[in-house]
Backbone as JSON, one array per atom type, in Angstrom:
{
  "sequence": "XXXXXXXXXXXXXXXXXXXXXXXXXXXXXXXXXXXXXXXXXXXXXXXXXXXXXXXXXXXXXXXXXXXXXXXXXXXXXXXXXXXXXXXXXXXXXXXXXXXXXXXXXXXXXXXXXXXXXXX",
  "N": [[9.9, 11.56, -7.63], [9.93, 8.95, -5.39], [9.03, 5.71, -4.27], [9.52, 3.33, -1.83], [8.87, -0.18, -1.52], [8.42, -2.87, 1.31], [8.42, -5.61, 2.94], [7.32, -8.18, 2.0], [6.46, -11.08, 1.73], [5.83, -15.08, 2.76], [3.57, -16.21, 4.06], [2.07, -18.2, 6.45], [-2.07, -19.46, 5.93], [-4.04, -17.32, 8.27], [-2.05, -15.9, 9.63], [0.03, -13.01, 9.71], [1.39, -9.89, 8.25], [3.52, -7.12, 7.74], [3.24, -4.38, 5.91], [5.37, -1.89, 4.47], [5.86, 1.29, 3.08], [8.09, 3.92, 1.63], [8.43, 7.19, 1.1], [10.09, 9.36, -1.13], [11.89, 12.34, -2.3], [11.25, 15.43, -3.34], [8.66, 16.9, -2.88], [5.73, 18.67, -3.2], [3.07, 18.15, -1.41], [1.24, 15.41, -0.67], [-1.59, 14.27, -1.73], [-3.21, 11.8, -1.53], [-1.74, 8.08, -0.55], [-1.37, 4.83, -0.49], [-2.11, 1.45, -1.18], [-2.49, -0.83, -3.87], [-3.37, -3.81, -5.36], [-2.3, -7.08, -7.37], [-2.88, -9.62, -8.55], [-2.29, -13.01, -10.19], [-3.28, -13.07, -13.35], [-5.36, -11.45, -12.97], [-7.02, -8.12, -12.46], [-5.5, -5.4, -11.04], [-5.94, -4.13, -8.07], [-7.93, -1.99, -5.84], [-6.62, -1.6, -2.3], [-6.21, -0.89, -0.03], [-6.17, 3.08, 0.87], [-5.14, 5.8, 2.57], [-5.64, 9.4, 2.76], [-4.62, 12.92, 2.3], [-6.21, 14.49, 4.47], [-6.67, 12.6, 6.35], [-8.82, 10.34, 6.17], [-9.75, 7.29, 5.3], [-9.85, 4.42, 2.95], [-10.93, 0.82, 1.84], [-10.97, -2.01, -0.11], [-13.58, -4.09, -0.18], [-13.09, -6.67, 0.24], [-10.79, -6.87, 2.04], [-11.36, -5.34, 4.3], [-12.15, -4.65, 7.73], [-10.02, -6.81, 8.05], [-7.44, -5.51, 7.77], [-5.35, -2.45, 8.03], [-5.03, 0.5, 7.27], [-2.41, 2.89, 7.72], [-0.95, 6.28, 7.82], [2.4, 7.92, 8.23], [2.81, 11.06, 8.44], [5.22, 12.42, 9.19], [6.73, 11.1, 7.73], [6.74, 10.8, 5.72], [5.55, 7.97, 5.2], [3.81, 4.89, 4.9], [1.92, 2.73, 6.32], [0.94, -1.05, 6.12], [-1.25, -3.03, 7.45], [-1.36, -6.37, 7.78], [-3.9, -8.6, 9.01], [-5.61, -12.12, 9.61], [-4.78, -13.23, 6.91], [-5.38, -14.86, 3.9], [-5.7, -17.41, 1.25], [-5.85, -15.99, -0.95], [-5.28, -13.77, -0.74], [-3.19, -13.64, -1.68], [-1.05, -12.13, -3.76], [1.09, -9.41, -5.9], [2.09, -6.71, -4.37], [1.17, -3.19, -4.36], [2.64, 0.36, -3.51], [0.96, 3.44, -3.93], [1.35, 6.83, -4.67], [-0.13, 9.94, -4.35], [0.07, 13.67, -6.07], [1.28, 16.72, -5.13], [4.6, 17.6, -6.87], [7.06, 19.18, -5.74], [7.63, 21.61, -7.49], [4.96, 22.45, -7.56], [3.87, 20.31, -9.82], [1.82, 17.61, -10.78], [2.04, 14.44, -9.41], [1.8, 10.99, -9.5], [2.9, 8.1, -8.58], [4.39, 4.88, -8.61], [5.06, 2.08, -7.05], [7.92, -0.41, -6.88], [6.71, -3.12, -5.97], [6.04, -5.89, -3.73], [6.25, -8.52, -3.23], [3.54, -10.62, -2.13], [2.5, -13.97, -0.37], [0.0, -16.13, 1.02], [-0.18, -19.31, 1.81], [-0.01, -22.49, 2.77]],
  "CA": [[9.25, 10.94, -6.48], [10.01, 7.29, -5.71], [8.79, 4.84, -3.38], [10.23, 1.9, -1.44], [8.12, -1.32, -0.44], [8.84, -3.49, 2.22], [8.05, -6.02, 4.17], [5.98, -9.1, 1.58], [7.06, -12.23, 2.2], [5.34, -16.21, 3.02], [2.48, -16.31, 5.45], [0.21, -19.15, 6.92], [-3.36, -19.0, 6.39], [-4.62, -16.58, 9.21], [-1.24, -15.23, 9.83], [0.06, -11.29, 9.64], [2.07, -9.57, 7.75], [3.46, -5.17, 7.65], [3.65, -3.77, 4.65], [5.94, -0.28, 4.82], [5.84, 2.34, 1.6], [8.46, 5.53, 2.08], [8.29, 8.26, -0.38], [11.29, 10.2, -0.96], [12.04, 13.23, -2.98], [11.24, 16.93, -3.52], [7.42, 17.43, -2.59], [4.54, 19.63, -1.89], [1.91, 17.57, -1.01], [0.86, 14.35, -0.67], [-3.02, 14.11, -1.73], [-3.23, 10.23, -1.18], [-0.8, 7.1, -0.84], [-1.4, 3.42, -0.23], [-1.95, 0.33, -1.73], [-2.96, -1.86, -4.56], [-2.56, -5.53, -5.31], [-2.91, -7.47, -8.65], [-2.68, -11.4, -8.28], [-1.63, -13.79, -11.77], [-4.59, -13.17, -14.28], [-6.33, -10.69, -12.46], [-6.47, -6.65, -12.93], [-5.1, -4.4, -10.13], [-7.07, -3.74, -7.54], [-7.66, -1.31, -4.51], [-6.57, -2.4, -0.98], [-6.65, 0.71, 1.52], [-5.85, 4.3, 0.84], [-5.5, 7.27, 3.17], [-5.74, 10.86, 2.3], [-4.17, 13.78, 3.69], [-7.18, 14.48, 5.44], [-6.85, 11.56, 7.19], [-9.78, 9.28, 5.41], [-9.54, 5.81, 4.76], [-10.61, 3.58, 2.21], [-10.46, -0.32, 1.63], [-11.38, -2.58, -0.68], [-14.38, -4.81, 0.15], [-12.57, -8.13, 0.77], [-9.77, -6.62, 3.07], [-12.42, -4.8, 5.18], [-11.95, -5.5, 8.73], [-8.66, -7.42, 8.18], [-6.28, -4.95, 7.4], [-5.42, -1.77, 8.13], [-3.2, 1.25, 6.62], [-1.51, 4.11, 8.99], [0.38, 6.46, 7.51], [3.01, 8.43, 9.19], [2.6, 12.05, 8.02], [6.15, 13.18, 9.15], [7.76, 10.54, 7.64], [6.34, 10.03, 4.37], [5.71, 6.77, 4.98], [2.23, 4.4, 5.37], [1.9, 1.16, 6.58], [-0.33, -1.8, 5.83], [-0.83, -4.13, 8.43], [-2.62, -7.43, 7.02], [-4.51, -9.96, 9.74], [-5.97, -13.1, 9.27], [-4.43, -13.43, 5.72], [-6.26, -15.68, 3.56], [-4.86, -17.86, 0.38], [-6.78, -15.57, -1.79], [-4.89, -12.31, -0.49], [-1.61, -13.91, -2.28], [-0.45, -10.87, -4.93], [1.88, -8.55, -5.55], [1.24, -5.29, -3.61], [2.02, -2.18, -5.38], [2.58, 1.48, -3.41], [0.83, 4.27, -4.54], [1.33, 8.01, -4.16], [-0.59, 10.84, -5.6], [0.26, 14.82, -5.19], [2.17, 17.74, -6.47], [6.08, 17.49, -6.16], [8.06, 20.6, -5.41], [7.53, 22.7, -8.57], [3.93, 21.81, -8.3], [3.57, 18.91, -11.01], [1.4, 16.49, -10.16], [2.99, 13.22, -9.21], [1.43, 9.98, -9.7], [3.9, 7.44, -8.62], [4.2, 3.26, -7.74], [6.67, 1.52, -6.04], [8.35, -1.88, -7.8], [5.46, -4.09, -5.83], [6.34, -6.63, -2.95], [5.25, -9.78, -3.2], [2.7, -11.4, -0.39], [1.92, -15.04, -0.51], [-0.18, -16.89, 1.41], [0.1, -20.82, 1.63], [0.61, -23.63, 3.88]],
  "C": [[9.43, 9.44, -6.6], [9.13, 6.82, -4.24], [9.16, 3.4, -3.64], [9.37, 0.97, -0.8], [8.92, -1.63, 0.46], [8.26, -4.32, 2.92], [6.71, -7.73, 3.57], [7.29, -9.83, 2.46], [5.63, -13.63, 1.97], [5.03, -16.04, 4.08], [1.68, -17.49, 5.36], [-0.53, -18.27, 6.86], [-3.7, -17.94, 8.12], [-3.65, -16.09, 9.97], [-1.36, -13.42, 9.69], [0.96, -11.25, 9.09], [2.11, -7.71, 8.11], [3.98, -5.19, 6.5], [4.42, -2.77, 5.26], [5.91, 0.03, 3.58], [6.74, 3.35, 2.54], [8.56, 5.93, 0.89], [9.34, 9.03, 0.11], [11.35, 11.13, -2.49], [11.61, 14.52, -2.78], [9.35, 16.77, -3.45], [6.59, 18.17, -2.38], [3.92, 19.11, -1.33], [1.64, 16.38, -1.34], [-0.66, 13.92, -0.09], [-3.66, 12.88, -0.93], [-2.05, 9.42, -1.24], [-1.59, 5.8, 0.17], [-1.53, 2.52, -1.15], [-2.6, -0.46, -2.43], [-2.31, -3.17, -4.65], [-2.83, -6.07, -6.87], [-2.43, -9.08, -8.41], [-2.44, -11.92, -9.73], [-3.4, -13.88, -12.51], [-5.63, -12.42, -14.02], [-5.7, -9.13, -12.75], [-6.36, -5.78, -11.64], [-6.34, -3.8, -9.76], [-6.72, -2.91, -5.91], [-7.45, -1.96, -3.41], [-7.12, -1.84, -0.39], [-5.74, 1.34, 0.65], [-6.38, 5.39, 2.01], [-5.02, 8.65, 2.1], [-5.03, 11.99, 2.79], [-5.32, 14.63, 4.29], [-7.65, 13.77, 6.33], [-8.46, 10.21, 7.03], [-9.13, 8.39, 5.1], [-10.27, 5.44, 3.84], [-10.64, 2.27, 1.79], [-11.57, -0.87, 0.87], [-12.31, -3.79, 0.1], [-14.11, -6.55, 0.36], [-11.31, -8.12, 1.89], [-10.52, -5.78, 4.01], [-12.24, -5.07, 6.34], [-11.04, -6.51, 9.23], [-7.61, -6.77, 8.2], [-6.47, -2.87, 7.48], [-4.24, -0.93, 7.83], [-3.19, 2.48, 7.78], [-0.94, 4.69, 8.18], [0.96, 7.26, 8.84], [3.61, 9.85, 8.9], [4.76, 12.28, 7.81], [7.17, 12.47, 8.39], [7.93, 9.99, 5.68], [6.16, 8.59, 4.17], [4.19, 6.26, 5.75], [2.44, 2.66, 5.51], [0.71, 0.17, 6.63], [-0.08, -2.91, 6.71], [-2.25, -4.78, 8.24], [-2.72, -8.18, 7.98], [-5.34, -10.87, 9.39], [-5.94, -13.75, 7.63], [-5.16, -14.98, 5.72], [-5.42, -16.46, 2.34], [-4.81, -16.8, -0.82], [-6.07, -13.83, -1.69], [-3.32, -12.39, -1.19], [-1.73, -12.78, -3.56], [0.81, -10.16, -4.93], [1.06, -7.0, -5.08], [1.94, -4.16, -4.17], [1.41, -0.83, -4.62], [1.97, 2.89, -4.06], [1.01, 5.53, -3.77], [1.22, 8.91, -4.72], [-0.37, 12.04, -5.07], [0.74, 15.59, -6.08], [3.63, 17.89, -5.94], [6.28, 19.36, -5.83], [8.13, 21.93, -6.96], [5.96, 22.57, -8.87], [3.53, 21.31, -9.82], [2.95, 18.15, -10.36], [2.24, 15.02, -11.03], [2.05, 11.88, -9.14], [2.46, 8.47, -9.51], [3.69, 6.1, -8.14], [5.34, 3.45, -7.18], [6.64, 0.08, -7.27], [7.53, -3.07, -7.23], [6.63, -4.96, -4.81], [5.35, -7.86, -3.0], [4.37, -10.61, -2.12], [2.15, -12.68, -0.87], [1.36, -16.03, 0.74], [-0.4, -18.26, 1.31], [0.38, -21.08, 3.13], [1.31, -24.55, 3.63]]
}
């Protein structure tokens, strides 16, 4: 099971940014996938996660700014960040939890995309 980021980059304060995650490989199920972040000196932390029950969940400082989608058929979830802050600068790191194709459970990142805000 892999996954592909996409989409950091350099944002002004109170700018936007899309994240994209696709998951590719041999699957059964895909329990959860979305997104953590970890910034320089700090310990990895939740953003948003959906479920395949369609539940959300976000971390208490991206609340109301940001929102994840996935896109069932496509294996793929998207994070779409508004009013980015300086403080939201990290790398963002894909997650995706489940059982591949021989049921094994799968636990997988992505290589992280970097998001920086500045002016």
């Amino acid at each position: 099971v892999q996954l592909v980021e996409s989409g950091g980059g350099l944002v002004q304060p109170g700018g936007s940014l899309t994240l994209s995650c696709e998951l590719s490989g041999s699957i059964f199920s895909i329990n959860g996938m979305g997104w953590y972040r970890q910034a320089p000196g700090k310990q990895r932390e939740l953003v948003a996660i959906t479920t395949s029950g369609g539940s959300t969940n976000y971390g208490d400082s991206v609340k109301d700014r940001f929102t994840i989608t996935r896109l069932n058929a496509m294996n793929t979830v998207y994070l779409q960040m508004n009013s980015l802050k300086p403080e939201d600068t990290a790398v963002y790191y894909c997650n995706a939890r489940g059982y591949d194709a021989s049921r094994s459970v799968y636990d997988s990142w992505g290589q992280g995309t970097q998001v920086t805000v500045s002016s």
